[in-house]
C-alpha positions in Angstrom: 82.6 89.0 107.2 86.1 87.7 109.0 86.6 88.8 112.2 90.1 89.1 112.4 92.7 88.7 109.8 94.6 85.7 109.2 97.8 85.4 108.1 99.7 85.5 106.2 98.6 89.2 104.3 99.1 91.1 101.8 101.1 94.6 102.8 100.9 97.5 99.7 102.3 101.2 99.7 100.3 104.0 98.0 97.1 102.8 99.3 95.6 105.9 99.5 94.8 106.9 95.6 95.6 105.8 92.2 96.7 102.2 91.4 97.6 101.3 94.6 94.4 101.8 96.1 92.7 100.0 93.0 94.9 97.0 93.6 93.7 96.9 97.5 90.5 97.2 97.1 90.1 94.4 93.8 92.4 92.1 96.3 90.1 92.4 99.0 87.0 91.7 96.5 89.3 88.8 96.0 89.3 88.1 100.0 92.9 88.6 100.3 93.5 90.4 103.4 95.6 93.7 103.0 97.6 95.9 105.0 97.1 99.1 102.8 99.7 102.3 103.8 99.8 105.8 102.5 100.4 109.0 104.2 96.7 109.6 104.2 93.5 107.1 105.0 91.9 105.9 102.1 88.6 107.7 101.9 86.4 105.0 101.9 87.5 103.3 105.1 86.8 106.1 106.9 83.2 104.5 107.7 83.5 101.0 107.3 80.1 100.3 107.4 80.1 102.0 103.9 82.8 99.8 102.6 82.0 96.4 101.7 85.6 95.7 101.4 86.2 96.8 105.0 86.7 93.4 106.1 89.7 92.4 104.0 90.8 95.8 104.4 93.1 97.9 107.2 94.8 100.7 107.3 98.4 102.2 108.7 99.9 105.5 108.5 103.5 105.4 107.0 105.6 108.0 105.0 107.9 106.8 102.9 109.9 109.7 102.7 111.4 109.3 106.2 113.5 106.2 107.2 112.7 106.3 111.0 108.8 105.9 110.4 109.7 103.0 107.8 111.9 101.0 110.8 109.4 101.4 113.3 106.7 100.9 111.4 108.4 97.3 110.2 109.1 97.2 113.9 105.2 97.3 114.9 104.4 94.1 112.2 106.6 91.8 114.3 103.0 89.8 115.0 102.0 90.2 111.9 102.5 87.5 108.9 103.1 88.9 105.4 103.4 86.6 102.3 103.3 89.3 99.5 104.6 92.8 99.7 103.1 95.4 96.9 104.7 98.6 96.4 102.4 101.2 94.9 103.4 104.6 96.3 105.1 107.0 93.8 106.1 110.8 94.0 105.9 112.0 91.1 107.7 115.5 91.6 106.5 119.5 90.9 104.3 120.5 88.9 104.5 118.8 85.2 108.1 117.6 83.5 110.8 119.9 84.6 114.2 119.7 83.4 117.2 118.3 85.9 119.2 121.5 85.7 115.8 123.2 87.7 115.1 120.5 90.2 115.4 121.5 93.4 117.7 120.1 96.7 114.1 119.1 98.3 112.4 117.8 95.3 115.9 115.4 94.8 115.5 114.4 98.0 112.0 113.7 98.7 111.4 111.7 95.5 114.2 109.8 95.7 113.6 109.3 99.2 109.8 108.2 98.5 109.9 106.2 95.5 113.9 104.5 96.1 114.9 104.9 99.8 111.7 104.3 101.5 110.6 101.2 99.3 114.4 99.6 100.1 114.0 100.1 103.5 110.6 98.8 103.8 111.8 95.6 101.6 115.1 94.4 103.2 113.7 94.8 106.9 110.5 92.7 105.6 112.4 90.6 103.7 112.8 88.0 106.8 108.8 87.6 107.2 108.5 87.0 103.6 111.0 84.8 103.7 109.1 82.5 106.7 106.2 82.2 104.4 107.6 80.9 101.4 107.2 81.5 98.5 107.5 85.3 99.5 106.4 87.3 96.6 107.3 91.0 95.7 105.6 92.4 92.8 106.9 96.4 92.2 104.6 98.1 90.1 107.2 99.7 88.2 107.4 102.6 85.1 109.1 102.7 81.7 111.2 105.7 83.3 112.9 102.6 85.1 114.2 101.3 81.9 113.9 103.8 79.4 114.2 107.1 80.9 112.6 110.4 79.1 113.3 114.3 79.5 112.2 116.2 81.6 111.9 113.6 84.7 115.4 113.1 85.6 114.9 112.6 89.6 111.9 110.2 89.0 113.3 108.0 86.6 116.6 107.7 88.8 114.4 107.1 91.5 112.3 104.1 89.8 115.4 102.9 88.2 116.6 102.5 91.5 114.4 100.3 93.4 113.9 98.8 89.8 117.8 97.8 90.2 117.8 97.1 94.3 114.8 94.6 93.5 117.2 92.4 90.8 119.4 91.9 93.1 117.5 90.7 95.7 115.9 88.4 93.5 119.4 87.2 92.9 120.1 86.4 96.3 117.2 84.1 96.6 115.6 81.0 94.9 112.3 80.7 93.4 111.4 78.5 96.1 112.2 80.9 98.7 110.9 84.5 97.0 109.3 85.4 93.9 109.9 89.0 92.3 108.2 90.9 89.8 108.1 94.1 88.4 105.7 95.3 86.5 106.2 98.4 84.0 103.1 99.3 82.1 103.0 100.4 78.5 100.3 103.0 78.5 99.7 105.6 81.0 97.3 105.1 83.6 94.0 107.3 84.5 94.5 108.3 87.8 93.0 111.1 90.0 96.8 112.5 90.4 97.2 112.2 86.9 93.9 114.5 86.1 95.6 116.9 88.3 98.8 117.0 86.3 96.8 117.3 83.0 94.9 120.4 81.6 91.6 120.7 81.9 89.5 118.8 78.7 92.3 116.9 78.4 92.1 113.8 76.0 92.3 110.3 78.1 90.9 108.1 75.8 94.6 106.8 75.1 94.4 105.9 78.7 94.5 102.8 80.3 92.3 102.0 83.6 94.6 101.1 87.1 91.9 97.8 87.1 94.1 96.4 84.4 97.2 96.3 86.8 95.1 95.1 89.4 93.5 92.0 87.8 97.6 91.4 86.7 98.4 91.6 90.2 95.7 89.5 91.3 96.8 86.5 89.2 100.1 86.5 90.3 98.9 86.7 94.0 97.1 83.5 92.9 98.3 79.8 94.1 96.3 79.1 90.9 99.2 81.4 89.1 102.2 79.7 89.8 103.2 79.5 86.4 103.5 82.9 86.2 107.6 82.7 86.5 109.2 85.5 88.5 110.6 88.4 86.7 110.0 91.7 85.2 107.1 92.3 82.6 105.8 94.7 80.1 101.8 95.0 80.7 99.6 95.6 77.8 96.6 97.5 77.5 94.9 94.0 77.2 96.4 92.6 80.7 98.8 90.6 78.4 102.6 89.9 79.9 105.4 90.5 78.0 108.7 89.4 79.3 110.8 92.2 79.5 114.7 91.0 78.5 116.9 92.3 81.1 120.3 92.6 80.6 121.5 89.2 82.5 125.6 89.8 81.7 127.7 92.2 80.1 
């Protein structure tokens, strides 16, 4: 087991539960080392001695939602050498879909805040590290609320649709060479523990797809062995399979 980590690393957002934390832990199974962030400490790194991922593994506190901790916590990696940046974290919103005429001030806020502002923040004042390590790679685990919005989750689909939008144009404003994007918008829903929580009890998840197929997609692009997966935005299948999504490129 390493002793200290090298760089550069991999930071992610949304460590803490769902498909972030199943992307950190199959990248450090992987021996990638990653910088995992949530609001709350993964479970299972609470005793490393438990985790045999412990060594690829650390931990920070960061919430999102509030745009002095993201600056000073970019401020405190100023040592530290990134060369892929994962963004996992998501608020979701109250209770199950509500429509937009009932969300509140505070739910607007802190979703947008969470899943947009926070994730925009964290990106443009990382941007320079990823940038010193080239290629940089962003890969933003995205949602089909990004692209195709539905009723009844008005202030998380603007919020998605947002960093979804801030994320194509900073591709734009870089070459290949220098940073690689990618988002990835699943086509199935994903069995998480948040999501049992939003469902009734007995619900049916068989239609479900497992967060292990995002992270084995995340895996190969985090690759060198992967290069020829060209930078972009992708519809994931059930299978693992990438679809090029066709983005509008001109109007």
């Amino acid at each position: 087991m390493p002793n200290a980590e090298p760089s550069p690393g991999v930071l992610l957002t949304g460590a803490s539960q769902g498909i972030g934390k199943a992307i950190s832990f199959a990248l450090a199974r992987s021996k990638h080392f990653v910088v995992g962030v949530s609001r709350t400490e993964p479970k299972e790194l609470a005793d490393p001695a438990q985790c045999a991922e412990s060594g690829y593994l650390s931990w920070k506190p960061l919430d999102l939602s509030n745009g002095a901790s993201v600056a000073q916590f970019a401020a405190s990696l100023e040592a530290t050498a990134i060369r892929a940046l994962v963004l996992c974290a998501v608020d979701y919103g109250e209770g199950g879909r509500h429509p937009a005429v009932t969300i509140s001030v505070q739910e607007w806020q802190r979703i947008i805040a969470t899943n947009c502002i926070g994730h925009c923040l964290l990106v443009s004042l990382l941007l320079p590290k990823l940038l010193r390590n080239p290629p940089g790679i962003i890969v933003n685990v995205s949602s089909d609320v990004a692209v195709l919005p539905s009723p009844g989750r008005a202030a998380y689909a603007a919020s998605k649709a947002g960093l979804h939008a801030m994320l194509r144009a900073v591709a734009e404003e870089h070459s290949a060479e220098c940073l690689r994007v990618y988002q990835l918008i699943p086509t199935f829903q994903l069995v998480t523990q948040g999501m049992r929580r939003r469902r009734p009890p007995n619900f049916d998840f068989s239609s479900y797809g497992d967060p292990a197929i995002i992270a084995e997609v995340v895996q190969r692009i985090l690759s060198s062995s992967e290069n020829a997966i060209a930078p972009g935005a992708y519809l994931v299948r059930r299978d693992g399979a990438l679809e090029v999504f066709p983005e509008i490129t001109n109007i």
